[in-house]
C-alpha positions in Angstrom: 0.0 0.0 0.0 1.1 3.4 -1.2 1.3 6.3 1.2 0.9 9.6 -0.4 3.7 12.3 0.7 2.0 15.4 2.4 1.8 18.7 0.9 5.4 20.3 0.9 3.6 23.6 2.2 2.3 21.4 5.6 5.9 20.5 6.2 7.0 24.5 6.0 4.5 25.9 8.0 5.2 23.6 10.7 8.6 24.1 10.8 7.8 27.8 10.7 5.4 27.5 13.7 8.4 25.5 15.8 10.5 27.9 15.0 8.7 30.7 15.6 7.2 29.4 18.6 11.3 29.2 19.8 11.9 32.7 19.3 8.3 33.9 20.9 10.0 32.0 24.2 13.5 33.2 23.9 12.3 37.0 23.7 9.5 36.2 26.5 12.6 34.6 28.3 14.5 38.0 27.6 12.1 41.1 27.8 8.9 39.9 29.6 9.2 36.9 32.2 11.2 38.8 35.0 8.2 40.9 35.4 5.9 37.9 36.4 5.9 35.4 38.9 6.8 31.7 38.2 2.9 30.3 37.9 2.6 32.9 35.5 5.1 32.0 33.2 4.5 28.6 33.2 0.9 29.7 32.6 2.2 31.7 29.0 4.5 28.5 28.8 1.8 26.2 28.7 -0.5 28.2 26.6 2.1 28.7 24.4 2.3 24.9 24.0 -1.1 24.3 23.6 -1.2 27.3 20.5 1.1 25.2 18.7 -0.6 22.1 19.5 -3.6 23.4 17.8 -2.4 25.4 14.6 -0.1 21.7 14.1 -3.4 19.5 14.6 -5.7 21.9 11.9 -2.4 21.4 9.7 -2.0 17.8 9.6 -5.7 16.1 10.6 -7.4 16.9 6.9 -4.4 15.4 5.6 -3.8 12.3 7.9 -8.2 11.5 7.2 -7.6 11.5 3.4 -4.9 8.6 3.9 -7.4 6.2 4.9 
């Protein structure tokens, strides 16, 4: 059984989003999380996670139902 290769676009924009997502923590790291207490920014952390999660599941789901 032949499995069809996924749009080359899917594969940029996640690699975008994880990189991108990188950078977002590195600069909150820098410029924003001394301001705020721990629970907080493992709050923006964790959010921050889940955002990714999300924009990577609407990316890949249509694609993985079409292979069956």
């Amino acid at each position: 059984m032949s499995k069809a290769e996924p749009e080359q676009w899917r594969i940029y924009v996640t690699i975008f989003v994880g990189l991108g997502w990188l950078v977002a923590i590195a600069l909150w790291l820098i410029y924003l999380a001394g301001s705020l207490g721990i629970l907080e920014n493992i709050g923006v952390f964790i959010l921050s996670i889940a955002i990714v999660a999300i924009i990577c599941v609407l990316l890949w789901v249509p694609w993985s139902f079409k292979q069956g």
